[in-house]
Every structure is written in structure tokens, then in C-alpha cells.
C-alpha positions as CSV (number, residue, x, y, z in Angstrom):
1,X,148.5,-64.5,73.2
2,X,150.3,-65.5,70.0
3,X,148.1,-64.1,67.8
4,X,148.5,-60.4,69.9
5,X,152.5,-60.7,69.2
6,X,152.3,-62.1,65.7
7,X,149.6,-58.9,64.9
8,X,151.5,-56.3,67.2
9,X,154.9,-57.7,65.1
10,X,152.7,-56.5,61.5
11,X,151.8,-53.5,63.0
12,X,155.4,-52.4,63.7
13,X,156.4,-53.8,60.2
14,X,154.0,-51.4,58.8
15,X,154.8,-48.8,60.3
16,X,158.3,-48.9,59.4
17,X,156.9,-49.5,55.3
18,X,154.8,-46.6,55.9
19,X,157.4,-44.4,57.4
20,X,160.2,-45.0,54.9
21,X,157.4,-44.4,51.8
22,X,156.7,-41.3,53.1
23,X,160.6,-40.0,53.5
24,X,161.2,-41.0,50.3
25,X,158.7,-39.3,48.9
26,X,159.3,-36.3,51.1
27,X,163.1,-36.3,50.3
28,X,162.4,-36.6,46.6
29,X,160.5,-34.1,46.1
30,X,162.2,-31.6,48.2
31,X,165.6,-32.7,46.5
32,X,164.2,-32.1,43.3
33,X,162.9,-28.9,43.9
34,X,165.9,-27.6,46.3
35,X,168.4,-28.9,43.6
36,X,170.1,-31.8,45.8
37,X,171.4,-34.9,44.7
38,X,172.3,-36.4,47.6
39,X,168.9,-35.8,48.4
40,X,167.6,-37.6,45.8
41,X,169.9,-40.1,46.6
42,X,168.8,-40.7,49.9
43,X,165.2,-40.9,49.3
44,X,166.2,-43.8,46.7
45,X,167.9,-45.2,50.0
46,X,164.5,-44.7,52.0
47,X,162.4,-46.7,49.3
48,X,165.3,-49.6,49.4
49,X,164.6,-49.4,53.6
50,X,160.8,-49.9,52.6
51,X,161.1,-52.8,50.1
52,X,163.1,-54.1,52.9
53,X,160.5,-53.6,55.7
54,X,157.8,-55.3,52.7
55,X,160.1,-58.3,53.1
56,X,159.9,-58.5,56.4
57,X,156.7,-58.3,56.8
58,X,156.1,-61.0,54.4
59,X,158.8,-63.4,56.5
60,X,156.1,-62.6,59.4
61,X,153.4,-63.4,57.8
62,X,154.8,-66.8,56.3
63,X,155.7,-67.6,60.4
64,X,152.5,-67.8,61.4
65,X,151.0,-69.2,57.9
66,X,150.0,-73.2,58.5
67,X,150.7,-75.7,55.8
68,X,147.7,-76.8,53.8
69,X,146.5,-80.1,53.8
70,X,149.1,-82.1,51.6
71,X,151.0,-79.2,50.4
72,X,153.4,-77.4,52.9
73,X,154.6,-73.9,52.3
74,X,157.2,-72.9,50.6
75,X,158.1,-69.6,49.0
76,X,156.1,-68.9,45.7
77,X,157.6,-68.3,42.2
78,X,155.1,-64.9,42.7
79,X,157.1,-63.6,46.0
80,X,160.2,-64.8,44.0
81,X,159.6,-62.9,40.5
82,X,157.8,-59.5,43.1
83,X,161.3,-59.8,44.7
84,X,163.4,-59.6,41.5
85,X,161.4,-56.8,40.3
86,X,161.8,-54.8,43.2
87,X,165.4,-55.5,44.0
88,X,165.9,-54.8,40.0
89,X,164.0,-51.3,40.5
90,X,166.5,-50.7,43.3
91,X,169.7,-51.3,41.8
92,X,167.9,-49.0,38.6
93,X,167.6,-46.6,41.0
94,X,171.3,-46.5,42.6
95,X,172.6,-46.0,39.0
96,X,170.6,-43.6,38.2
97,X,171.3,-41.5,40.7
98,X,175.2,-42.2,40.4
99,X,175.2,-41.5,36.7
100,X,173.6,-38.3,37.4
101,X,175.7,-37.1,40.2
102,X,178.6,-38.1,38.1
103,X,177.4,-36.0,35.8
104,X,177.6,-33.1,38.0
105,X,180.9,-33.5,39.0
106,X,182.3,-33.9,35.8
107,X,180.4,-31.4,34.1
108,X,180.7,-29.0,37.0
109,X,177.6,-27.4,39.3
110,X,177.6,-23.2,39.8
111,X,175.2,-23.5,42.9
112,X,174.7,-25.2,46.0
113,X,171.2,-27.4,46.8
114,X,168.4,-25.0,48.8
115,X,169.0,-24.9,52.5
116,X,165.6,-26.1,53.0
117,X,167.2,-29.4,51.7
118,X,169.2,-29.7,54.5
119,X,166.7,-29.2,57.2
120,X,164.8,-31.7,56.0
121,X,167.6,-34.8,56.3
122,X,168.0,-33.2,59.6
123,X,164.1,-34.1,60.4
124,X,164.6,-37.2,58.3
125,X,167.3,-38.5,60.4
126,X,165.4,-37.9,63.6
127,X,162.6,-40.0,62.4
128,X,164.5,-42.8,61.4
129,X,166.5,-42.9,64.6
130,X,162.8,-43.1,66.9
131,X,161.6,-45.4,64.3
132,X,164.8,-47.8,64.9
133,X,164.5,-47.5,68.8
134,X,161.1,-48.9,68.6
135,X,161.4,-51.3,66.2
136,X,164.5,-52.6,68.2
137,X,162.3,-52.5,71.6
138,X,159.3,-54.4,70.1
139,X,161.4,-56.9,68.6
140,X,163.3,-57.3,71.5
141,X,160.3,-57.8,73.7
142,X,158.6,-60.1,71.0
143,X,161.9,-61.7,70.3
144,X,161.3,-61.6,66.7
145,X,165.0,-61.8,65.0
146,X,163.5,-60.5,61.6
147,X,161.8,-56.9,63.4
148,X,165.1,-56.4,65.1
149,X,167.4,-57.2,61.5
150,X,165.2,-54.8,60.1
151,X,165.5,-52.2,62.7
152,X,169.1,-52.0,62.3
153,X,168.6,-51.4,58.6
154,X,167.5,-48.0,60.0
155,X,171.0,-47.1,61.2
156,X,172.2,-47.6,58.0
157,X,169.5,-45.2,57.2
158,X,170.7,-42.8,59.0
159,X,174.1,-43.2,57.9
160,X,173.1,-42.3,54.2
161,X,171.6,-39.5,55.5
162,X,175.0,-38.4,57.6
163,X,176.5,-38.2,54.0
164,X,173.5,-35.9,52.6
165,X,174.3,-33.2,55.6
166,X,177.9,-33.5,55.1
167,X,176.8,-33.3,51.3
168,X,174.0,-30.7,51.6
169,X,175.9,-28.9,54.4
170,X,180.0,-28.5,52.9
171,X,177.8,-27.2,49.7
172,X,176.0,-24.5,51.8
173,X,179.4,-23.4,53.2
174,X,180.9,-23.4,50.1
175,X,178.4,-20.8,49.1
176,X,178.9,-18.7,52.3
177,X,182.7,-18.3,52.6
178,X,183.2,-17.7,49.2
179,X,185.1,-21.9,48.6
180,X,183.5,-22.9,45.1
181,X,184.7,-26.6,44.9
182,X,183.0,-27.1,48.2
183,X,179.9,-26.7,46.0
184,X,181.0,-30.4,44.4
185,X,180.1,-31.7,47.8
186,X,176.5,-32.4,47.4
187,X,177.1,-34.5,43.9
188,X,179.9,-36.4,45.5
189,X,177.5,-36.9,48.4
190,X,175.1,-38.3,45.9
191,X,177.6,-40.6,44.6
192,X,178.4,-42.2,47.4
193,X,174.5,-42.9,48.6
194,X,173.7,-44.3,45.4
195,X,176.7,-47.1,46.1
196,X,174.7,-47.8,49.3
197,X,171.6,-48.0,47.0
198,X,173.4,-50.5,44.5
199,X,174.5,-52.0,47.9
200,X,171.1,-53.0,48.8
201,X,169.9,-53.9,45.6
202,X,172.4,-56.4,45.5
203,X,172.0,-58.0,48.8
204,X,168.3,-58.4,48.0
205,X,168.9,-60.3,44.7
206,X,171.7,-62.1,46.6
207,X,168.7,-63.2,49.1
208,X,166.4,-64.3,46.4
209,X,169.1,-66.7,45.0
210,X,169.4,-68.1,48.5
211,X,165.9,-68.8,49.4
212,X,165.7,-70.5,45.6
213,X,168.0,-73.4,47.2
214,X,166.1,-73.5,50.5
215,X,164.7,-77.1,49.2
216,X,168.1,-78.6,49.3
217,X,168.9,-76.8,52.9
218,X,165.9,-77.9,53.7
219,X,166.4,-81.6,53.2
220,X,169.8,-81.7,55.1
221,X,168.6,-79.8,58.2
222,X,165.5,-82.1,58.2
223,X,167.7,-85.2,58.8
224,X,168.3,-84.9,62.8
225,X,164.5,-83.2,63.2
226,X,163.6,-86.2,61.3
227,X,165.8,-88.9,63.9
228,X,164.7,-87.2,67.0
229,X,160.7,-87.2,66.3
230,X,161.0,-90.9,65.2
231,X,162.4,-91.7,69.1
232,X,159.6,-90.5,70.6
233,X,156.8,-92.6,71.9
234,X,153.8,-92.6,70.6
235,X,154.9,-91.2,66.8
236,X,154.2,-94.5,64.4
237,X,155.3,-92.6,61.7
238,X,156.5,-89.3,60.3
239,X,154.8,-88.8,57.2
240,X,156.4,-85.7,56.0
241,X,158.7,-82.5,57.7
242,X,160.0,-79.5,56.4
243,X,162.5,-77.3,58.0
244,X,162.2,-73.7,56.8
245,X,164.9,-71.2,57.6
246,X,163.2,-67.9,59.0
247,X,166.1,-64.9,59.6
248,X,168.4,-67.0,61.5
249,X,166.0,-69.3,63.6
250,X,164.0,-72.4,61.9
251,X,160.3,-73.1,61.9
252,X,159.7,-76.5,61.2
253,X,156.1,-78.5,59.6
254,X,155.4,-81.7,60.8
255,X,153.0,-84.7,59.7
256,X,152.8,-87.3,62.1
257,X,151.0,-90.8,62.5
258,X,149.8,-92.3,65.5
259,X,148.0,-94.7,67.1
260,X,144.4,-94.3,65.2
261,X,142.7,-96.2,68.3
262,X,143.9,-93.6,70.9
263,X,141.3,-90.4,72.0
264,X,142.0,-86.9,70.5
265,X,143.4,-85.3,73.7
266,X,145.9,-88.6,73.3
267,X,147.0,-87.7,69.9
268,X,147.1,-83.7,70.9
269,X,149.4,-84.8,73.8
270,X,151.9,-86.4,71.7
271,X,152.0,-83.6,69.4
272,X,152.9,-81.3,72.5
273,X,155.7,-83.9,73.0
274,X,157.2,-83.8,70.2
275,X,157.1,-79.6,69.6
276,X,159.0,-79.1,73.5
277,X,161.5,-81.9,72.7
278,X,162.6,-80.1,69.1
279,X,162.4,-77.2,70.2
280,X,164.2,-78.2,73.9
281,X,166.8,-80.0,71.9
282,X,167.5,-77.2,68.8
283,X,167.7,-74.4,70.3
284,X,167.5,-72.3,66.4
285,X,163.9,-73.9,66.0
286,X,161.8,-71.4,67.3
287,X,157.8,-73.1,66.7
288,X,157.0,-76.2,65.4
289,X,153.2,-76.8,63.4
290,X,152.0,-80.0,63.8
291,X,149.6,-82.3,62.0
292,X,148.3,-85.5,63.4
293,X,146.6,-88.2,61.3
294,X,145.4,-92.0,62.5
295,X,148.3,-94.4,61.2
296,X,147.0,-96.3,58.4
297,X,145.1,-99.4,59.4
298,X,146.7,-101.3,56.4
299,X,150.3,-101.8,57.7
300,X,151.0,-103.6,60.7
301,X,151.8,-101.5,64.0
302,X,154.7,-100.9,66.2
303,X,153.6,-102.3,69.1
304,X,155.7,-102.6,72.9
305,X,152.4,-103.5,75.7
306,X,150.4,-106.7,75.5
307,X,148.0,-107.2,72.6
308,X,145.3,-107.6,75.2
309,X,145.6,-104.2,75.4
310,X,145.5,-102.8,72.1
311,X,141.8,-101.9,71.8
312,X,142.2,-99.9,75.1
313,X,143.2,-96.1,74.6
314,X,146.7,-95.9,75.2
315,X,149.7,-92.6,73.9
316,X,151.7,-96.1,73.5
317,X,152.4,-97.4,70.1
């Protein structure tokens, strides 16, 4: 059942990647070829919308991901440095598209964009709004917190694309009533999409810097997850636990020790335990992974029932 949500969660992230790749590359080249900056503009905006939607699939993917033996996971410097790049690419992007649109205005434009240009952002804003009502329905039904973030990156979307038809459109009536600094409305348009393309650039390097000092979050969150598994019965020991911060929930890995003389279903049950108390108790950790392993017979035991009893199978310590 988990697995069927987790895989139906992918499929709608790659949908939206798939979706906003193929705007962009629509919008381009019709902007291109039609004359529109704004256009251009916006399908920079699209391709920001699909790094996005790249992230969040990776954020989905790294929920469901188990730590290794020994090793728990933790963002690679890979992910890290394929972040940089892309946000870098992004905010490349936003000034060029500013700079060039700045160039327009200043060194004045004679004729308005294509009107094909314009029916296309009207198509392109249609699909972006069914795209966002499904990926806000899934998410809601899944209750995944990164789908539905995501999904209302959408509207902002569609609110680039309100400035291309104001842009695309006020040019076009320019044209027809005779108004010739109404032409100035597409670059202008273009100008202010490309600050909404710096915009995201910037949030997405301002991410990567955050997630580089998850360690030290992690430690401080891990204190009371730490306190609270120690109290319960059965846990010897807590060998290791990591806190993770996923959107704004917390998935937390956890190595515990227990009795080694006690059966596997014992061990499994303690493990149970301990997942519905954190999660009972912190209501932001949504899943807990667990690892049981024997307590090491080389240190002494807690112990609270009679020592007659210790050879029998017991979830006491």
C-alpha cells in the first residue's frame, strides 16, 4: 500500500517535469519565432517550474530511500553541486532575458510579437491550471506536503503567464488602434518575468545553502527523538538516529539494540513501539525506519525481572 502511494506520488512528479519541459520548449520556440519576449521569458519561467518539480521528485525518492547498513542517508555533494548548476543556469537565464528586454525598451521596438504568441500563453495557462488541480488533489489525498508545495508553484506559473497576455496582448492593441508605446508592453512584460525567473533561481540556491547545515539541525532536533526512544521498554540502546527534515515534516532513521535473547517477532514488536510512540508524540514526524540489532553480549544488560528468567524470551530488557 505504501509502495502504490510512494509510485503514484513519482508518477505525478513526472508528469509535472514532463509538462513544464514541454511548455518551455513550446513557448520558446514560438516566442522566438512570433517575436515575443515575454514569451521567452515565460518559457525560462516553465523550465525554473521543472527544475523545481526535479527537486521534488528527488525529495520523494529520498522518503522512501532506507539507510544502508552503517551509513545513513544524507544529501550527496552530487545532488548538491546538480542543484548549484541548475539553480545557476536559472538565474543565467532571468538575466538574460532581462538584459534583452531592456534592450528593447531602451533601444525602442517598431512591431508587436505575432498573435499566434498570444494564443499560445492562453493554451499554456490552461494547462498549467489542470496540471495544478491535480497535483493539489493527489497530494492531498496522499498527504504528501512536497506534491502539494509543488503544485502551488503552478499558480505562480500561471501568474507569469498573466503578465505575457497583458504583455503579448496591450502590444497587439497597440498595433490595432493606432497607440505605438503600447508596443513597449511585451518587453516590459519580459522584464518583469525574468525578475520572477531571478526570483526562483535564488530561492533554489537559498535552499541548497540550507540543506548544507541540515547536520547541525539534525543533531538538535535528534535530542527529544533521542529521550523519548530511550523510555521505552525493551530498547537497551540507541545506537544511532538521524532526523531529516523533508518539506516541512521530519523522517527520522533509527538503530536500535535489544535484548539479543528475545525471538524476531519480539524485536519487530518493539520496533512498532517505538515508530507509533514518535510518531504519536511529534506530530511533524511523518515515518520512522527502523533497524534492530542484538545488544552486544560484551556489556552488561539493563535488566528489571528476575534473573531466573533471563534465558526465557521476553520484550523486557
Amino acid at each position: 500500500m505504501i509502495q502504490q502511494r510512494f509510485q503514484k506520488a513519482e508518477y505525478t512528479a513526472w508528469i509535472g517535469i514532463a509538462t513544464n519541459i514541454a511548455l518551455a520548449l513550446t513557448k520558446g520556440s514560438i516566442g522566438l519565432s512570433a517575436g515575443s519576449r515575454v514569451l521567452i521569458a515565460d518559457a525560462a519561467h516553465s523550465f525554473s517550474e521543472a527544475a523545481g518539480a526535479f527537486a521534488s521528485l528527488g525529495r520523494l525518492r529520498a522518503a522512501k530511500q532506507r539507510p544502508d547498513e552503517g551509513r545513513p542517508f544524507r544529501p550527496g555533494k552530487t545532488d548538491t553541486a546538480a542543484s548549484i548548476i541548475v539553480a545557476t543556469i536559472i538565474l543565467l537565464l532571468g538575466i538574460e532575458v532581462g538584459i534583452s528586454s531592456g534592450k528593447a525598451i531602451y533601444y525602442g521596438t517598431e512591431k508587436p510579437p505575432a498573435a499566434y504568441a498570444l494564443i499560445a500563453i492562453v493554451i499554456s495557462m490552461i494547462v498549467k491550471e489542470a496540471i495544478f488541480r491535480y497535483k493539489y488533489r493527489v497530494g492531498r489525498q496522499l498527504g504528501r506536503e512536497e506534491l502539494i508545495t509543488n503544485a502551488w508553484a503552478y499558480r505562480s506559473d500561471v501568474y507569469s503567464s498573466l503578465a505575457a497576455i497583458a504583455g503579448i496582448g496591450g502590444a497587439l492593441l497597440g498595433k490595432y488602434f493606432g497607440i505605438g508605446y503600447l508596443v513597449y508592453l511585451d518587453p516590459v512584460a519580459g522584464v518583469i518575468v525574468s525578475v520572477m525567473v531571478l526570483k526562483m533561481g535564488y530561492s533554489m540556491i537559498m535552499e541548497v545553502i540550507h540543506h548544507s547545515q541540515e547536520d547541525v539541525l539534525r543533531q538538535e532536533d535528534a535530542e527529544e527523538l533521542l529521550k523519548t526512544v530511550q523510555r521505552i521498554k525493551g530498547v537497551i540502546a540507541v545506537d544511532e538516529i538521524n532526523a531529516r527534515e523533508h518539506g516541512h515534516y521530519v523522517i527520522v532513521d533509527l538503530k536500535i539494540s535489544v535484548n539479543p535473547r528475545i525471538s524476531v517477532m519480539e524485536g519487530h514488536e518493539i520496533a512498532k513501539i517505538v515508530k507509533m510512540t514518535l510518531m504519536k508524540r511529534f506530530i511533524h514526524v511523518s515515518d520512522v525506519f527502523i533497524h534492530v540489532n542484538p545488544y552486544d553480549p560484551g556489556y552488561p544488560y539493563k535488566n528489571n525481572v528476575d534473573s531466573e528468567q533471563n534465558d526465557a524470551p521476553t520484550v523486557l530488557h
